[in-house]
N, C-alpha and C positions, 0 to 999 in steps of 0.2 A: 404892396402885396406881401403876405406871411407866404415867407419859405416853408414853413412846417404843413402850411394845407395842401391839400391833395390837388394837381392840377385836373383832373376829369373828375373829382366831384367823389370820387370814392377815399375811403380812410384807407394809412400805409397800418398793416398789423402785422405782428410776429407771424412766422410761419408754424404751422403745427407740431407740436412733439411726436418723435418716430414712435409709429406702432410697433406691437410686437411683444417678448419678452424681453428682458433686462438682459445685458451681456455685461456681465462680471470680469468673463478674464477668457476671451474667445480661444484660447488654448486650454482652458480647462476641462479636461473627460471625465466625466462622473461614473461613467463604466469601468476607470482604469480596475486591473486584477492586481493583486500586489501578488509577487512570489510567495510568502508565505501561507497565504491562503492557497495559494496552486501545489505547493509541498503538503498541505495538512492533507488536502482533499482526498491526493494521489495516493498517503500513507496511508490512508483511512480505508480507502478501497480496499489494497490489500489485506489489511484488516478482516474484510466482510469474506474476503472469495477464501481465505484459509480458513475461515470458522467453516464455508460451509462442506468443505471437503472432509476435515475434522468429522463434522456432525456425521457425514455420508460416512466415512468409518467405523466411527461408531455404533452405527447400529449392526453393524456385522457383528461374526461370534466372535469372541477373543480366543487367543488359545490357553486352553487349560493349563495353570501354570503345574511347574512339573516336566515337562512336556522333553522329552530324552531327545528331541531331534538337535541335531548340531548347528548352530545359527553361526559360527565364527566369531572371530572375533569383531567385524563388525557390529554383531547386535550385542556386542560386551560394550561397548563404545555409546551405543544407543542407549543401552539401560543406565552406564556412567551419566549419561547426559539429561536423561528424564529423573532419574532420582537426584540431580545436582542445581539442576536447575526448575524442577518441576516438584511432582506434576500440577499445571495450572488448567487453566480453561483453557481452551482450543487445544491443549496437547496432547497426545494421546502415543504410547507406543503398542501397535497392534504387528498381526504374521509372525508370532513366535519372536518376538523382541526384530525383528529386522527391520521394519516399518516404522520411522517416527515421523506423525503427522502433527504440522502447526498450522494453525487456523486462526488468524491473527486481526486483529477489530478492524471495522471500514466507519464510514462516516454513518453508511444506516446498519450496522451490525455491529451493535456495541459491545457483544459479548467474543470472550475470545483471549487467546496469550497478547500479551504484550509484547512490544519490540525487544524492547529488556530480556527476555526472557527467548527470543529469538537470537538473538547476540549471544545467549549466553550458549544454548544448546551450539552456536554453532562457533564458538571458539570452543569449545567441548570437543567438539568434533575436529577442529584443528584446520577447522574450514578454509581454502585460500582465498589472500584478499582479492583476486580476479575474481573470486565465483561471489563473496559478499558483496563484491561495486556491480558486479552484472546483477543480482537480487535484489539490491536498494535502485538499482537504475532502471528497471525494467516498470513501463507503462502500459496502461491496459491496449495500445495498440500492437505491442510487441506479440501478446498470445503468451503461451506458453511455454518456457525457456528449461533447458536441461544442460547440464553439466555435470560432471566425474570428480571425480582424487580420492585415493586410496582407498578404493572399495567401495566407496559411498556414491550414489548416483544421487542429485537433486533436481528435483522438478519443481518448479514453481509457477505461477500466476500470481496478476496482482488489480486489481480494478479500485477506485478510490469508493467505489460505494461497500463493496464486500471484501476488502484487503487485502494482507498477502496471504496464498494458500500453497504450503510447502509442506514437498513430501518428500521425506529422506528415506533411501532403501538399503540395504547391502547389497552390490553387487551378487546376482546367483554365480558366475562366474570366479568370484574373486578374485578377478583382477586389477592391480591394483595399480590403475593409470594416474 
């Protein structure tokens, strides 16, 4: 008798190849986010949400220059800062020089200051590095963030689709916390 024939009459055959897709390397996620992509997007926003506050400025009236009313020395500070490092797109100094607004690019709002140009208004300003790591760290879940020092109030937002939107004031009060 041949060992290799089948004893019931049927032929022995491979079993079939696994259905399915191919698995390359079953730890492989094609979804992974890299962080740099998570940092653009985040910078980007901000970007968008400071052009659009800019713009909302903007179309207010400016004050006539000339203008005899006493701004302190903080809007001396502001005007050092917009002529130093400006004026660009998204910048604007409005309210009798007190006011300096940045409107800075997001990922869908491509027009706008640049960060360059944010860093510089705000070593201008003499800005602290607590209030620059809380403005570069702040995500659009945070909302709306405000902080002081030396006269100057800053209020910011920041969303990755409309960017950062930062509005520096003179304290009315002058105080200089």
């Amino acid at each position: 008798m041949n060992e290799d024939a089948p004893v019931d009459g049927r032929v022995a055959t491979a079993p079939p190849p696994p259905q399915g897709p191919p698995h390359d390397d079953p730890t492989r996620d094609d979804r992974r986010y890299r962080p740099g992509t998570v940092v653009a997007a985040t910078l980007g926003g901000m970007v968008v949400g400071a052009s659009v506050v800019a713009l909302a400025l903007s179309l207010g009236d400016p004050a006539p220059a000339g203008d005899a009313t006493d701004t302190g020395p903080g809007a001396a500070a502001f005007e050092a800062a917009f002529d130093g490092c400006g004026p660009s797109d998204g910048m604007e100094l409005v309210d009798d020089g007190t006011t300096l607004a940045l409107d800075v690019q997001g990922d869908d709002d491509l027009t706008g200051a640049s960060y360059t140009t944010v860093d510089c208004v705000l070593s201008a300003l003499k800005t602290p590095a607590r209030v620059t790591e809380l403005m570069y760290s702040t995500r659009a879940l945070d909302g709306r963030q405000t902080d002081s020092w030396d006269g100057i109030t800053a209020s910011w937002g920041y969303h990755p689709d409309t960017g950062l939107d930062l509005l520096l004031t003179v304290d009315p009060t002058g105080d200089q916390t």
